[in-house]
N, C-alpha and C positions, 0 to 999 in steps of 0.2 A: 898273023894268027896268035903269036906268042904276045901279042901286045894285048889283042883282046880278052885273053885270060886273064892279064893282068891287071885289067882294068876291071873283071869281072871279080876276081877274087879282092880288087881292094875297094869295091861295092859293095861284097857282103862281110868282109872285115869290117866299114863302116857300121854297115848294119847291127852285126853284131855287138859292136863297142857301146854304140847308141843303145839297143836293147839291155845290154849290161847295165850302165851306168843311170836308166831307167829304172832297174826291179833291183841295185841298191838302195838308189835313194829311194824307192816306194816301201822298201824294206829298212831302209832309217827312221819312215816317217809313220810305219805300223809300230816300230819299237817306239815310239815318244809319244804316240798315242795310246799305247797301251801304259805306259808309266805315268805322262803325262800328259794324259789328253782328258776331254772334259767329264767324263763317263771317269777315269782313272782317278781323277781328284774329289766325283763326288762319292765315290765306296771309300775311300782315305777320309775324306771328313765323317761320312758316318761310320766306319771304324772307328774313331778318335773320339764321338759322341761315346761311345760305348765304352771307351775307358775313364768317362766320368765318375762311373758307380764308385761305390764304397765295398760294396758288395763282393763275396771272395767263395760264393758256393761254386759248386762243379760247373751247373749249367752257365754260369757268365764269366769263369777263371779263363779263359783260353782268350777272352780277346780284353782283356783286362790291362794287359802291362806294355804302355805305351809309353816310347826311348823320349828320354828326359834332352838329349842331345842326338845331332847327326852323327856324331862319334863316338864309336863303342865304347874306348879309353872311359872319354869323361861321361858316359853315360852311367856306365860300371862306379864312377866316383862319384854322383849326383844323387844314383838309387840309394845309397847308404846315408844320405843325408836328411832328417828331420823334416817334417813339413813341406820338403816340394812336391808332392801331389795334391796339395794342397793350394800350391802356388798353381801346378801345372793344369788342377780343375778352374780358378779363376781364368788362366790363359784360353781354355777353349772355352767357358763362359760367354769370353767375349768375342769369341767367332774370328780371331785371329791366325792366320798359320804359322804362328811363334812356337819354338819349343823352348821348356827353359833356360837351356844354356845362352839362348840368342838373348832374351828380355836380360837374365844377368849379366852376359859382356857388355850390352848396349847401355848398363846402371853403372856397369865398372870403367868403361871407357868414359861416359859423361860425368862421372864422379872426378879421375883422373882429370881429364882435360880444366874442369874448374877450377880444381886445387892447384895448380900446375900455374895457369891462368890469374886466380887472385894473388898468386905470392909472386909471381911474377914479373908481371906487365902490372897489378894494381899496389904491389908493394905493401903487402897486407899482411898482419898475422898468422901463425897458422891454425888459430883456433878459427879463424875468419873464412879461410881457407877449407878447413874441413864444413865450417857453416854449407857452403856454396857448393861443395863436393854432395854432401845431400841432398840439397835442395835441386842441385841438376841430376844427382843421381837419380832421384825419386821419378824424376820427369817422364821413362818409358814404365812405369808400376803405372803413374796416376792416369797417362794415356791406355793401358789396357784398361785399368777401370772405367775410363770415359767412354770405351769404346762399348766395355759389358753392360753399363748402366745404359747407352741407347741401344745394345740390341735386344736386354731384357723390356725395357718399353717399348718395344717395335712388337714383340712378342705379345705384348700386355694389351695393345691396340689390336692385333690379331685376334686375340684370344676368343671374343664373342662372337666373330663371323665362323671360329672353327665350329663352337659351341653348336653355332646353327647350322652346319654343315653335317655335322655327327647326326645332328637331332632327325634331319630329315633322312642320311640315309637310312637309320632306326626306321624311322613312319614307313620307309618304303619298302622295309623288310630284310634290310641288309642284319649282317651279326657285327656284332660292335671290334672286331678285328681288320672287318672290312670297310669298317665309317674310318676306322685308323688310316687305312691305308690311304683311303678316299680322298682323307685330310690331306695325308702327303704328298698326294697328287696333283691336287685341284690347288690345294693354297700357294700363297709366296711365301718365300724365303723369310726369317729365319724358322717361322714355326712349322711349315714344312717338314723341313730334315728333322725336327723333334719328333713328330708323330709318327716320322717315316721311320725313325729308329726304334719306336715304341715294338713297331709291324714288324721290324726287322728282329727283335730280340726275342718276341712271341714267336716267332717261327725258326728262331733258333730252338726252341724249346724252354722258354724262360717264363714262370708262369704270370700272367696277368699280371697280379699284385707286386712282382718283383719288378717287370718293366714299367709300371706306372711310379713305384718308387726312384725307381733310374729318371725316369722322367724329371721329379720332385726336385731329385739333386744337381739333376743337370739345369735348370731351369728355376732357380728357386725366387719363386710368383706364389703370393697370397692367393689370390684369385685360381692358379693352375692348382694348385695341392685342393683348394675346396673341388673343383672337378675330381681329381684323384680319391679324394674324401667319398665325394657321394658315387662315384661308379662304383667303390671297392663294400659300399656300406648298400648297396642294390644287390650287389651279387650276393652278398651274404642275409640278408634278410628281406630281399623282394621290393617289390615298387615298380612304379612309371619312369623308366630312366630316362626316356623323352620328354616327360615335362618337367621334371627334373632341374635338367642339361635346360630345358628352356630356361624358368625361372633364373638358373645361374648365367646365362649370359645375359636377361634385362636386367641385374642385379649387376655385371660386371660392366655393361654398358652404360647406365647408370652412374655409376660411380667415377666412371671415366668422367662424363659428363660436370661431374660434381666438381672433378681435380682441373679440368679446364676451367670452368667458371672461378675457382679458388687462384687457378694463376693470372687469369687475366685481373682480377681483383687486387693484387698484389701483384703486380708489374711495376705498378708506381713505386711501391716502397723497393724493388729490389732496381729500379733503375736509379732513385736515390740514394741509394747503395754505393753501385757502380760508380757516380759522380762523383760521392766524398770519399771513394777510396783512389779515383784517377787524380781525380784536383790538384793534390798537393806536385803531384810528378809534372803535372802540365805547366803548373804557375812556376814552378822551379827551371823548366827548360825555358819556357817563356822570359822569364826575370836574367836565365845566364846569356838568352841572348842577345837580350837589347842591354843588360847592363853585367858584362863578365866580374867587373872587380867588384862590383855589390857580392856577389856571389861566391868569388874565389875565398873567402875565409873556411866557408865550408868543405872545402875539399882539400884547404892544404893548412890549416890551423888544427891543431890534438881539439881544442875545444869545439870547433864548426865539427869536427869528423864525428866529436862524441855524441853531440848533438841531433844530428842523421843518424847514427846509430838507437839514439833513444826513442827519437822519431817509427823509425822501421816495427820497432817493437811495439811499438804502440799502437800502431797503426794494422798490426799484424793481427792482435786482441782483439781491436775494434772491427777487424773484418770477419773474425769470427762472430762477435757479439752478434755483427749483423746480420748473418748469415742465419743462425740461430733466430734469428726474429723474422727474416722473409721466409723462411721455409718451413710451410704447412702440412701438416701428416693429416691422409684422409683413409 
């Protein structure tokens, strides 16, 4: 008899432990959805849109001052510093989850590592050395801008189907808060979360004009501010905002049109480019390895070294020159 209780009580001892260790971990994984889950990270990025403004009146000051770092410390030592909201509006720009402190250790450590690196192991100078500390430094700056320059032309490829999206819920009698919203719903990513932040600031209490400005800055597109231009110059002196908003997205479609036809035209000359800016590096690996000691002067003679060095420079000019000359503003 005494055996069966015991076996009964260590069946629901089981039970229970099981049950336990079920509605913690269902309770670890409600806490990391509510921090980090997908719903959790996208009110965090449109938060973060909202600290783009410039903007410092009552109705937009509350969600305005977004931490420059994960850590209080250097956060506190960053906000006293000159121009980093200015760094940290490029960073969300480019639709990165960077804060600033991250993009500057990642400039400070690849700056280190080169300098460290060319005096090192290449036995260089250290004006040579601070050369290379730059140039690798720079490398996480020029990748956020590479990053912002494609997601503003992702945005800029969007822009005429929102156009036409706005337009028609207007025809169907929607009010233009609710075509915002519309937008945010129905389109893809990145311009989306734009419009959706527009919707989201208007209902914080932000009036029209202030959230299409926020817009402007968060997103700054020729094409989006003439949108902003003509909604803000309807509401103030009347007009068909639906045809409007038409005209400007055949005018923006158009013009896209224009900037394709203009690069495929100039493909040749930038792919000509490309070749006399690779060439010299090809023929030089090529040349060291079928014949080393043709080549060895350059690398361990002051004259071959000066030589390369002159070369680089030159070569650096000419890549500007070029560049300057394949790239068409439309």
């Amino acid at each position: 008899m005494s055996l069966s209780v015991l076996e009964n009580s260590f069946l629901v001892m089981a039970v229970l432990v099981f049950v336990t260790v079920l509605l913690v971990l269902e309770s670890l994984y409600l806490m990391w959805r509510s921090a980090r889950g997908p719903e959790a990270t996208k009110l965090q990025q449109r938060i973060k849109a909202l600290s783009v403004s410039r903007d410092h009146t009552s109705q937009t000051q509350l969600l305005k001052q977004r931490m420059l770092s994960d850590l209080p410390a250097v956060d506190r030592v960053l906000q006293r510093l000159p121009r980093l909201r200015t760094l940290d509006r490029f960073i969300l720009q480019s639709g990165l989850n960077w804060t600033v402190a991250k993009l500057l250790s990642a400039c400070i450590i690849l700056g280190v590592v080169a300098l460290f690196a060319v005096q090192v192991f290449a036995h260089q100078s250290f004006l040579w050395g601070l050369a290379a500390a730059v140039v690798f430094g720079a490398i996480p700056v020029m990748y956020v801008r590479y990053m912002r320059i494609r997601r503003m032309a992702k945005i800029e490829r969007q822009l005429p189907d929102t156009l036409d999206l706005i337009t028609r819920a207007l025809r169907a009698g929607h009010a233009f808060p609710s075509a915002l919203k519309m937008s945010g719903e129905e389109m893809a990513q990145p311009i989306a979360g734009e419009f959706s932040t527009v919707h989201d600031e208007i209902n914080f209490g932000v009036s029209l004009q202030q959230a299409l400005s926020h817009l402007c800055e968060r997103v700054p597109i020729t094409d989006l501010r003439y949108f902003v231009v003509a909604v803000l110059t309807q509401r103030e002196s009347g007009g068909n905002l639906t045809e409007i908003l038409g005209n400007l997205s055949h005018l923006v479609r158009e013009r896209l049109k224009l900037m394709a036809k203009v690069r495929v035209l100039s493909s040749d000359a930038k792919l000509s480019a490309w070749i006399l800016g690779l060439m010299p590096f090809f023929l030089g690996a090529v040349m060291s390895l079928l014949n080393p000691e043709f080549m060895k002067p350059l690398w361990t003679d002051p004259i071959g070294i000066s030589i390369i060095r002159s070369m680089l420079i030159v070569m650096l000019v000419g890549v500007f020159i070029m560049r300057k000359i394949v790239r068409i503003r439309v």
